[in-house]
C-alpha positions in Angstrom: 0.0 0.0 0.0 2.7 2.5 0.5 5.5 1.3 -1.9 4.3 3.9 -4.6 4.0 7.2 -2.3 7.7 5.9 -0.8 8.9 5.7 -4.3 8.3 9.2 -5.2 9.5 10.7 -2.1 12.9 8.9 -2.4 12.5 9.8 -6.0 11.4 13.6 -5.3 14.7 13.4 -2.8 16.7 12.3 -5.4 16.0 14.9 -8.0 16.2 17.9 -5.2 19.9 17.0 -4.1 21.1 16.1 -8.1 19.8 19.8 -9.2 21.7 21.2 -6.3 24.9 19.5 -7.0 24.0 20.6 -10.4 23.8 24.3 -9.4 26.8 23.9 -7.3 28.9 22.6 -10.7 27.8 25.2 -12.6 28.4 28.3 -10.1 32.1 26.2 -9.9 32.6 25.9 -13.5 31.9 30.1 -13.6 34.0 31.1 -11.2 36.6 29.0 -12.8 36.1 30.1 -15.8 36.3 34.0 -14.5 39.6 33.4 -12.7 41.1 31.6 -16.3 39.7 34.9 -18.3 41.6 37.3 -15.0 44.6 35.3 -15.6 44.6 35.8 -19.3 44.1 39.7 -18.8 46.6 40.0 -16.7 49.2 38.0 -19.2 47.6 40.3 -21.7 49.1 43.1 -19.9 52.4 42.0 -18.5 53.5 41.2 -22.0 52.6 45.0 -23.3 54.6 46.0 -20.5 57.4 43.9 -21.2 57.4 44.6 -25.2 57.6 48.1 -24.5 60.6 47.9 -22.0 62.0 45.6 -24.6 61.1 48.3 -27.3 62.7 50.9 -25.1 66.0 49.0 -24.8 66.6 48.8 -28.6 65.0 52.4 -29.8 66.8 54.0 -26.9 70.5 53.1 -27.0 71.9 55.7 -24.3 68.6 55.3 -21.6 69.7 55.3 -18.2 70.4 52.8 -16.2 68.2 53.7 -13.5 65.0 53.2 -16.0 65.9 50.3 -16.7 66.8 48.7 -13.3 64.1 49.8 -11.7 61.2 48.6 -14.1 58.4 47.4 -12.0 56.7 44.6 -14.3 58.0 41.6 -12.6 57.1 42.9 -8.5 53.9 44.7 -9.4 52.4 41.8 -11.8 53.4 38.5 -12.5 53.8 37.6 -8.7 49.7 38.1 -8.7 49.9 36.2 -11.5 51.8 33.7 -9.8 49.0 33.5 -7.0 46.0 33.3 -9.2 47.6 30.8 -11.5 48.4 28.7 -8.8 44.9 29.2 -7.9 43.5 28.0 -11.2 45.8 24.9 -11.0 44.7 23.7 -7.5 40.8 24.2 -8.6 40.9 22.7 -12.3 44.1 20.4 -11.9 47.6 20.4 -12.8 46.6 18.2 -16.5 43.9 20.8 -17.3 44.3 22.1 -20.7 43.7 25.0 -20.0 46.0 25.3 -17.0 49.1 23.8 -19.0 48.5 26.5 -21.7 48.4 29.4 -18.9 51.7 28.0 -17.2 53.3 28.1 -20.9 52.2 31.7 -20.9 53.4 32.6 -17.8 56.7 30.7 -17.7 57.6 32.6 -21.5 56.8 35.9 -19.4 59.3 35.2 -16.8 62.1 33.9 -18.8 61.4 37.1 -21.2 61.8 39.2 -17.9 64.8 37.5 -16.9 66.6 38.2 -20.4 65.7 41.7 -19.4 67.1 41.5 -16.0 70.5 40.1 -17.3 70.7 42.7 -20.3 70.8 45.8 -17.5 73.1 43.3 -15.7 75.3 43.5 -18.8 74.9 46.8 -19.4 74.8 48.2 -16.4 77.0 46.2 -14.1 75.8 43.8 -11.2 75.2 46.8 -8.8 72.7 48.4 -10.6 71.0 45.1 -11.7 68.2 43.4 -9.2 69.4 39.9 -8.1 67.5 36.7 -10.1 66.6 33.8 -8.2 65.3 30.7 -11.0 63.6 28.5 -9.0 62.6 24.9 -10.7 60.1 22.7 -8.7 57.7 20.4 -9.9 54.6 18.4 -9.3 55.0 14.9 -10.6 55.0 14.1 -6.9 59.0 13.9 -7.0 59.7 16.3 -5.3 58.6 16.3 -1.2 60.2 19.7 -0.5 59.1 22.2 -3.0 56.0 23.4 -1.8 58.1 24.2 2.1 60.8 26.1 -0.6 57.7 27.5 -2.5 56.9 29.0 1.2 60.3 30.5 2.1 61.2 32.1 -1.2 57.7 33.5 -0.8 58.9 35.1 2.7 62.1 35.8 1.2 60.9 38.5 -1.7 58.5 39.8 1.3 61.8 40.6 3.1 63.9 41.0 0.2 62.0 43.5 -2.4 64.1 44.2 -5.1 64.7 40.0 -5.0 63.2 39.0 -8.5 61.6 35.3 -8.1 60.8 32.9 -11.5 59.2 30.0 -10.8 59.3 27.1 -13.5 58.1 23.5 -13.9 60.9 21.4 -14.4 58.5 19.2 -16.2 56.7 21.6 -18.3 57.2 20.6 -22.2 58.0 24.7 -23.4 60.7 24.6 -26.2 62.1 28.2 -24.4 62.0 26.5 -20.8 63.9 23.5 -22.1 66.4 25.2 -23.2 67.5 27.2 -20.4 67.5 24.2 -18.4 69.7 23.0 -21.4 71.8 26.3 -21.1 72.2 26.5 -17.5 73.2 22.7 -17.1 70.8 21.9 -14.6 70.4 18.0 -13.2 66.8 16.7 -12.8 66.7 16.9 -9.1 64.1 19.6 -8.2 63.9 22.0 -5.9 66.6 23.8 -8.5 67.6 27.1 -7.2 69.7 29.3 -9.5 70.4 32.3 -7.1 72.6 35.3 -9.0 74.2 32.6 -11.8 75.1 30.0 -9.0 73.1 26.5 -9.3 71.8 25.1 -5.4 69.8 21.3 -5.4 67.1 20.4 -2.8 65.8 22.7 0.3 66.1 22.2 3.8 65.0 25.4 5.4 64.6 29.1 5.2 67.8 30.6 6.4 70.1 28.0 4.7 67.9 29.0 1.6 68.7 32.9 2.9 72.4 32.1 3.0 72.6 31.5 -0.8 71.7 35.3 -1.3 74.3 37.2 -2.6 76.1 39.6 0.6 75.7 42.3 -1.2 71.8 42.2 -1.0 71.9 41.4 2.9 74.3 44.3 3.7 71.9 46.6 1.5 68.5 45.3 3.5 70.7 45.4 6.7 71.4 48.9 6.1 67.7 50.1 5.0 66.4 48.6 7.8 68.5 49.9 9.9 67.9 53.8 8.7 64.5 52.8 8.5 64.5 52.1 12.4 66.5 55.0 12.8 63.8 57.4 11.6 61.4 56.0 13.1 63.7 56.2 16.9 64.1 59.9 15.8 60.4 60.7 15.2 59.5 58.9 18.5 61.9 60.8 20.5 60.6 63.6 19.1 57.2 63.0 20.1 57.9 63.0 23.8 
């Protein structure tokens, strides 16, 4: 007497929670498909940015060093670009398509930068050039440190500014990323740190990690954090 009514209410169950889980795929799918399309923009834009420091370079033979050391594309952009693609990759997967194609994107960007960093290096002498740290990880599940060095060179370009940070996937089939890995003789053993031209394998914590920095950028945070502190000493003796 009651199979039929117990039927339909298991049935009327059934088709409440699939068109929520439906609802819940599809507001998923949008949002990931609006952080893809923020990622692209903002690719979009680092690359003008780029070209036209690039452009500046070879139209303008006798610009000043200090323009060209001081360009802000790397600090300002492709670190957020860094954080949303690493969002996108944790949401859709590290196979996605779509995700693969970003990372291309974003690892020709850095390696483009890079060029750019060691040109003013060149041109300009190691004093006035920012120091490069290439960093190779990857995610083939290889590699049980590199989301700890992922952390700490995080904290280090908090603490160290002017420190320019590119992340690449060792395993990433890009013809350009190959080929530095070629050119800079690296061994398949991520974490790969290449910190101012000097190769480093594997991570063990943050201040040995600190310790491959070049003195010269130590002494120069050592001494702005100490005028820094100074001022502010100053202004507070002031006060009372």
């Amino acid at each position: 007497m009651h199979t039929r009514p117990d039927w339909m209410k298991y049935a009327f169950a059934f088709l409440i929670t699939a068109a929520i889980f439906a609802t819940a795929f599809y507001i998923s799918t949008l949002f990931d498909h609006a952080r893809v399309a923020s990622i692209q923009t903002t690719e979009d834009k680092i690359s003008i940015d780029i070209l036209s420091l690039e452009t500046q370079f070879d139209l303008v033979s006798d610009v000043s060093c200090s323009a060209l050391e001081n360009h802000t594309v790397l600090p300002s952009e492709i670190n957020t670009l860094a954080s949303r693609l690493a969002s996108a990759e944790q949401s859709l997967g590290d196979n996605n398509e779509q995700v693969i194609q970003l990372k291309e994107q974003y690892s020709l960007l850095e390696i483009k930068d890079y060029l750019i960093t060691e040109r003013v290096k060149e041109r300009c002498g190691a004093a006035k050039a920012p120091v490069s740290v290439l960093y190779f990880y990857s995610n083939e599940g290889n590699c049980t440190s590199c989301q700890d060095a992922g952390f700490a060179l995080d904290a280090l370009r908090e603490e160290f500014p002017s420190l320019r940070v590119y992340s690449f996937d060792y395993n990433l089939p890009l013809g350009a990323e190959e080929t530095l890995i070629s050119l800079l003789k690296l061994e398949p053993k991520p974490p790969v740190f290449v910190i101012d031209g000097v190769t480093h394998y594997g991570f063990d914590t943050l201040d040995a990690l600190r310790r491959y920095l070049p003195q010269q950028l130590l002494d120069e945070e050592a001494s702005s954090t100490a005028a820094t502190t100074a001022t502010s000493t100053g202004t507070t003796t002031k006060k009372h």
